[in-house]
Every structure is written in C-alpha cells, then in structure tokens.
C-alpha positions in Angstrom: 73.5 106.8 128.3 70.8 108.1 125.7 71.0 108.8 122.3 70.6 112.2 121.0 69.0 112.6 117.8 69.6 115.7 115.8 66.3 116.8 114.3 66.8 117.8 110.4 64.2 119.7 109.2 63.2 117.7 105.4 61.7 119.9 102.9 57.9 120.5 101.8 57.6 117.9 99.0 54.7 119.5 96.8 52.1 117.5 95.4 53.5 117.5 92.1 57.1 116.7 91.0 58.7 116.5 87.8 61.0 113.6 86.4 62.1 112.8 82.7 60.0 110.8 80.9 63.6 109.3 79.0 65.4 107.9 82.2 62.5 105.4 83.2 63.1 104.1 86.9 66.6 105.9 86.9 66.2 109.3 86.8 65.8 112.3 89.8 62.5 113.5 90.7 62.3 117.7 90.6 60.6 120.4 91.9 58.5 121.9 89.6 59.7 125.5 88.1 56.8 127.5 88.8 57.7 130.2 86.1 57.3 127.4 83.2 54.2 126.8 81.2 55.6 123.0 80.4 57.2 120.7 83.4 60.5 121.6 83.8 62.6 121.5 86.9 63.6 124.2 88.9 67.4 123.1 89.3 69.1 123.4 85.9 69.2 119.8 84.8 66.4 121.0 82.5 68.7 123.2 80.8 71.5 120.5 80.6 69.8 118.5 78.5 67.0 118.1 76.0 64.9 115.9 77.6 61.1 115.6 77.8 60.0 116.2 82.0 56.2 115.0 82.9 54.3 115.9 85.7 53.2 113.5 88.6 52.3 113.2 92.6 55.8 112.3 94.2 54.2 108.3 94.9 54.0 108.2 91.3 58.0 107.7 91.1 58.9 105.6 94.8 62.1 104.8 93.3 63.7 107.7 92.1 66.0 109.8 94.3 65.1 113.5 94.9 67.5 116.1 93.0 69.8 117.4 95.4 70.5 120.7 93.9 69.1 123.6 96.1 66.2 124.9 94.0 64.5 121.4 94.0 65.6 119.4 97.2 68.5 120.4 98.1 69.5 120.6 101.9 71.1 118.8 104.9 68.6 116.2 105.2 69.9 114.6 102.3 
C-alpha cells in the first residue's frame, strides 16, 4: 500500500517580513502592509497594540511562528 500525500500549496513568503521589535524571540513574523509608510503588518495585530514593528528578510527571525491571520499567512498549510 502507498502513501498518498496531499500537496498543500504554502504561501509566497516575501523577502521582507515584519515582527515587533518588543516581543524578542517570542513574537509572530508578518506580512508587510504594503499601504504603510512605517512597518506595520497587514493582519490587525498592528492595530491591537502599540507596538514598535521593524523590517527584516524572514531568516532574520528562524524562530518565530508566521501570523496565521489571512492577510499575512494565513491558509491551510498551517
């Protein structure tokens, strides 16, 4: 008998993401909003709180989790 593996497409990760600069290690890494002049994410957890979001290639942050809210990373393949 062979295994069947369903093939989940993952999202485009971009070449920059977006993370707070407060939670260090523990925080989500975002997709960028593109209609911002700072970072910011594109999910509302920028809006939920006041913190500070820096730019940075996704290998910059190999331990945080990708946001799972649709506008950042959001999707079955989670």
């Amino acid at each position: 008998m062979s295994a069947v593996i369903d093939s989940v497409s993952q999202p485009e990760i971009p070449e920059t993401v977006v993370y707070s600069i407060r939670k260090c290690r523990s925080g989500r890494v975002h997709r960028p909003d593109p209609d911002s002049d700072e970072p910011q994410p594109a999910c509302r957890a920028g809006e939920a709180t006041e913190a500070e979001y820096e730019e940075a290639p996704p290998e910059d942050a190999p331990d945080r989790l990708y946001c799972r809210y649709s506008p950042c990373f959001g999707g079955e393949w989670l």
